[in-house]
DRENKOL-733685 format. One record per residue (C-alpha): residue in one letter; x, y, z. Coordinates in steps of 0.2 Angstrom, whole numbers, padded with zeros to 4 digits, always signed. Example, Ala and Ser with C-alpha at 12.3 -4.5 7.8 and 13.67 -1.06 7.14 Angstrom:
# residues 2
A+0062-0022+0039 S+0068-0005+0036 
//
This chain:
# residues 360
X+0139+0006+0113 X+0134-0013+0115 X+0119-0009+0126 X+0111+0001+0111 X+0117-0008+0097 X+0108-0023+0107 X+0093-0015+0108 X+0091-0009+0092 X+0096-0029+0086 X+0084-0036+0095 X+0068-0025+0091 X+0073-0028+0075 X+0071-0046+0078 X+0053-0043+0084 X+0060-0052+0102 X+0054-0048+0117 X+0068-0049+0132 X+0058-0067+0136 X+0060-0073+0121 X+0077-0068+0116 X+0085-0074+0133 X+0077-0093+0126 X+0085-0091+0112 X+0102-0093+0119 X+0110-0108+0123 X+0113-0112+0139 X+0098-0100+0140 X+0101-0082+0148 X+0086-0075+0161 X+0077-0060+0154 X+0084-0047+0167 X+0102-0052+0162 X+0097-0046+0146 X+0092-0031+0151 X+0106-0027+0163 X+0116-0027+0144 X+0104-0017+0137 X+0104-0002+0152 X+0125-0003+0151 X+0123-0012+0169 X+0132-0028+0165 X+0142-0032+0151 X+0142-0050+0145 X+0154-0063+0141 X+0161-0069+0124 X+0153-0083+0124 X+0137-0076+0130 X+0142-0061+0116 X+0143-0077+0102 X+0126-0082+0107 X+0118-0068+0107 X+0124-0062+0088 X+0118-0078+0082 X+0100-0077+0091 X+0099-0060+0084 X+0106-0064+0066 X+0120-0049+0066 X+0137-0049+0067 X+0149-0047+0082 X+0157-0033+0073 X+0139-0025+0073 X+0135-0027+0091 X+0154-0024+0095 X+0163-0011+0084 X+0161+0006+0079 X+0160+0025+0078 X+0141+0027+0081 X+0137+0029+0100 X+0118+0031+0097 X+0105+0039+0089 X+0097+0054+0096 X+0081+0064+0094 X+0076+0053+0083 X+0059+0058+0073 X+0049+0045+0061 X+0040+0049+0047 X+0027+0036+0048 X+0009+0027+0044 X+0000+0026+0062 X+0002+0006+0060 X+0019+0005+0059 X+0029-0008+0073 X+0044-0005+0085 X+0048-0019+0073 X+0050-0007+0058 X+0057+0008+0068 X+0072-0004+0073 X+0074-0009+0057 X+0078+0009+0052 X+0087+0011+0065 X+0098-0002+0062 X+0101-0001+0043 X+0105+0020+0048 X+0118+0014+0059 X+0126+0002+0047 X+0127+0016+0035 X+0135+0029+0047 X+0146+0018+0052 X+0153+0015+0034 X+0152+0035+0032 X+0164+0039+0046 X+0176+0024+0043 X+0179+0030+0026 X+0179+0049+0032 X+0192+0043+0046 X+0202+0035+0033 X+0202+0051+0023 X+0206+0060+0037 X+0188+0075+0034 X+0185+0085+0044 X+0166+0092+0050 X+0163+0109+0040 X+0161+0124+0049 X+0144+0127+0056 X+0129+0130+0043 X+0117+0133+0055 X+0125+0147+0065 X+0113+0160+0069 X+0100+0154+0060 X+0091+0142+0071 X+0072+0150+0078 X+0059+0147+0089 X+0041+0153+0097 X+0037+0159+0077 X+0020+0168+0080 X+0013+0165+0061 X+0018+0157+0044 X+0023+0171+0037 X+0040+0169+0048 X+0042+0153+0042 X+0041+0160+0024 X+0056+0173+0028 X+0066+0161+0039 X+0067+0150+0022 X+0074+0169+0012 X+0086+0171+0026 X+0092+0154+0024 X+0094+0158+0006 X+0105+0169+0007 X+0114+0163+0023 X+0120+0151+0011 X+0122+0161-0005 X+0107+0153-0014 X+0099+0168-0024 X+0082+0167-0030 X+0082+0153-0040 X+0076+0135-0040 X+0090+0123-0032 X+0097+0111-0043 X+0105+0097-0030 X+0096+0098-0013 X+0104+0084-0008 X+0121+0089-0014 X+0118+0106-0003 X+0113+0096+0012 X+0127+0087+0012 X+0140+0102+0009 X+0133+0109+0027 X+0135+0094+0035 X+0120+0083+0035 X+0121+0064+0034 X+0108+0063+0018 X+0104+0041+0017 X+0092+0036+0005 X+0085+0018+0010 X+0075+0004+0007 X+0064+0006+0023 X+0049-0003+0027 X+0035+0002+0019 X+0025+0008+0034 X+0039+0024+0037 X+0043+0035+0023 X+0056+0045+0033 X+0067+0047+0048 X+0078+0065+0055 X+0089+0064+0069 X+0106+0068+0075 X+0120+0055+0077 X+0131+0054+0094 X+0148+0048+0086 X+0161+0040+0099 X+0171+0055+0109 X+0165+0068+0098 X+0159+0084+0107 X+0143+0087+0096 X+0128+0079+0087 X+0129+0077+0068 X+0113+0079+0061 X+0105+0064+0048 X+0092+0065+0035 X+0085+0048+0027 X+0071+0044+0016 X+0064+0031+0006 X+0071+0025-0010 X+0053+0023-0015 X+0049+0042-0016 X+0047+0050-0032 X+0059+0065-0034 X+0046+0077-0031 X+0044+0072-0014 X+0061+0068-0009 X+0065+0086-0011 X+0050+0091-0002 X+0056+0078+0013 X+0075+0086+0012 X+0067+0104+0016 X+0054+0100+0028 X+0066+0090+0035 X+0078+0106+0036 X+0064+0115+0041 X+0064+0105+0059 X+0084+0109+0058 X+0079+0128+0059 X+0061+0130+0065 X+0063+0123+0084 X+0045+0127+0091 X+0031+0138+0086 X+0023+0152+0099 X+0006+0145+0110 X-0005+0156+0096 X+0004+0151+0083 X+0003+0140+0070 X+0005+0121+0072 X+0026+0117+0071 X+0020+0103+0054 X+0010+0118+0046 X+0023+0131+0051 X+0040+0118+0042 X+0029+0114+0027 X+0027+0132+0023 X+0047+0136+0026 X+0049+0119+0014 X+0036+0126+0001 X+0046+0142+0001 X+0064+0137+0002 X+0060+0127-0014 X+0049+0140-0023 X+0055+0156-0018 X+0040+0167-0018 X+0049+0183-0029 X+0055+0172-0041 X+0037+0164-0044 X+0031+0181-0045 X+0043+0186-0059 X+0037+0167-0069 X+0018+0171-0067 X+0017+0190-0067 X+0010+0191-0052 X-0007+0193-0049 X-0017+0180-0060 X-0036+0175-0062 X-0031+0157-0065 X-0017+0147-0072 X-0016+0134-0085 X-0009+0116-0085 X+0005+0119-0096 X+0015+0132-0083 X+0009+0121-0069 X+0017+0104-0077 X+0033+0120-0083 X+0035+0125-0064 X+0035+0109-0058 X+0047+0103-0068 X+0060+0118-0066 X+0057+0118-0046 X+0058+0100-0041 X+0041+0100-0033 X+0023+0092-0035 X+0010+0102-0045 X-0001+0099-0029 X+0013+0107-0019 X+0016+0123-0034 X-0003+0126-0034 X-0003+0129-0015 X+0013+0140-0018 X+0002+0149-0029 X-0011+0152-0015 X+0003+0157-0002 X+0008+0170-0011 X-0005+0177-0016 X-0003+0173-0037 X-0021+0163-0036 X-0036+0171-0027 X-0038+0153-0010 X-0055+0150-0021 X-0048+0147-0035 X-0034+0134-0027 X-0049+0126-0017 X-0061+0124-0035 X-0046+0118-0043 X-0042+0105-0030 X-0060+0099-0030 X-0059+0097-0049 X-0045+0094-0062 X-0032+0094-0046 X-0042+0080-0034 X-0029+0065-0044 X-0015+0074-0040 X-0014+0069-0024 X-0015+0050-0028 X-0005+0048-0045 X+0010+0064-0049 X+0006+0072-0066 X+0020+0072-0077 X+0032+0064-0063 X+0048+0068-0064 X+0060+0053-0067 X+0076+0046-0063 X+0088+0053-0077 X+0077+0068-0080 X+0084+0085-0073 X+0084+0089-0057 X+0078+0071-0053 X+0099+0065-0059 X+0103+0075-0046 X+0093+0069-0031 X+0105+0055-0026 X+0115+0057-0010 X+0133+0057-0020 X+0146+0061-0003 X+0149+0043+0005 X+0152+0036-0014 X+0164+0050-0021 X+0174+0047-0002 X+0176+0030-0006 X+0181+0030-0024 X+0193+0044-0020 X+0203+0032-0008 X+0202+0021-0020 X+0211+0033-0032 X+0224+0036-0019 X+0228+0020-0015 X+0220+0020+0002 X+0208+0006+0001 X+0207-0009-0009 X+0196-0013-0020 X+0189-0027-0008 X+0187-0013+0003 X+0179-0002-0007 X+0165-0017-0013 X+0164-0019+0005 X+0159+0000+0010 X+0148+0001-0003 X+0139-0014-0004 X+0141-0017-0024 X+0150-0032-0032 X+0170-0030-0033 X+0167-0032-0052 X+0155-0015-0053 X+0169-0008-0042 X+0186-0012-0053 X+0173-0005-0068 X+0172+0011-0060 X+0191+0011-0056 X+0198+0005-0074 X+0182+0009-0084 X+0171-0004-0094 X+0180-0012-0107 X+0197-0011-0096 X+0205-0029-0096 
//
């Protein structure tokens, strides 16, 4: 657990094993360093003292802890991004799980069952399999035909980690699965930046799924990106139910049941007006001469964006790790000290969502 943790710490850092190791006082050689990072050697507590300080964590960081390491991890990133950033995510994702299991440990949950049971596919041979993987996901899980009000909540219910986070503005996203000390399985983990709009958070939470479900795509096939956006684009606008709002076949579409469909589906107009095309509402020439025209902005600027207290947009806020908390709160199972501790707020917005507002 040290080794990793000290890894990630220093990357975070921007130190190179050289630099870090001059850091220290008395300094430490470079290859000591890494001997603690490859679980070869561990080091002393003095040594441990000086490195926290070098580093600018905590003891209890590098130290303590349910979260053995992060596996499989995949970045949603710009193509300048640093091993800087990526640590930083790392790190902050590993702060946060940590707060999740202590308050689930203290609460004594337990993992649900498996979601993903028999529903896990690979070698897909055309989009078309990703559209009814996304329909037999449905109703796998009960969803009907009908827009989703709470991806995140869902997610959350089968047993993904969802964090929303201030990342560094060169990675928008980050899926992996969480090794957790002397557990027997990986728990998946879904984060995304807090600077998204609503639309494509939820379009991150499903492609994200997507690469839960869609394991590989056949040699022919199409690419695994393009075969996960099209399960994303159908989970969240199931193509019947379109159907039914358009009356199916259409010549062309106006901007008024664009900006309707949006709204009632938690998507971009640019992402509906390519559902239209998928599913065969739109004629493809029509999609690509509205792209080139009134559509080319969309891209750029959202039309109509949904905001925070607005529909679905109220309920795209991962909800779990805070309703935990405030539940051992009500049970007496945490302080309140606690309490502003796990969830990072001031203990005075904490005893205002215990006694109210205006409680003295």
């Amino acid at each position: 657990m040290l080794a990793y943790r000290l890894k990630i710490a220093r990357k975070k850092a921007g130190l190179s094993l050289r630099e870090l190791a001059g850091r220290l006082d008395p300094p430490l050689s470079a290859q000591a360093i890494s001997k603690y990072e490859s679980d070869q050697m561990m080091p002393s507590s003095s040594v441990l003292v000086g490195l926290a300080k070098a580093l600018g964590t905590s003891l209890e960081f590098l130290m303590s802890g349910e979260v053995a390491g992060l596996e499989g991890i995949e970045f949603r990133k710009h193509s300048t991004s640093t091993a800087q950033d990526r640590a930083q995510v790392e790190a902050a994702v590993t702060e946060q799980l940590e707060r999740m299991f202590a308050i689930e440990d203290i609460l004594e949950i337990e993992e649900p069952a498996d979601a993903f049971a028999g529903l896990c596919v690979g070698n897909l041979s055309s989009l078309e399999e990703s559209e009814a993987q996304a329909d037999r996901v449905r109703q796998a899980w009960n969803l009907g035909g009908d827009a989703i009000p709470g991806l995140t909540g869902l997610l959350e219910i089968k047993g993904i980690r969802v964090i929303e986070a201030d990342l560094p503005n060169r990675v928008s996203g980050m899926a992996c699965h969480v090794r957790r000390r002397g557990a027997e399985t990986d728990l998946p983990v879904i984060v995304f930046s807090s600077r998204f709009n609503v639309e494509r958070k939820r379009f991150t939470l499903a492609h994200e799924l997507g690469h839960r479900i869609i394991r590989s795509t056949a040699p022919d096939g199409p690419r695994l990106e393009k075969a996960i956006d099209r399960f994303a684009g159908a989970f969240l606008v199931p193509a019947a139910h379109l159907r039914d709002a358009l009356g199916g076949r259409r010549h062309t579409v106006v901007y008024e049941e664009i900006k309707r469909l949006k709204h009632f589906y938690g998507v971009s107009a640019a992402s509906l007006l390519m559902r239209l095309g998928q599913v065969s509402i739109l004629p493809d020439h029509v999609i690509a001469y509205a792209f080139r025209t009134v559509a080319k902005a969309w891209r750029r600027q959202e039309p109509d964006e949904l905001t925070d207290d607005h529909g679905l947009a109220a309920l795209e806020k991962p909800r779990r790790f805070e309703s935990l908390v405030y539940r051992a709160l009500a049970e007496r199972m945490i302080s309140t000290v606690r309490a502003a501790e796990l969830l990072s707020r001031p203990l005075s917005e904490v005893e205002a969502g215990l006694k109210g507002p205006d409680a003295q």
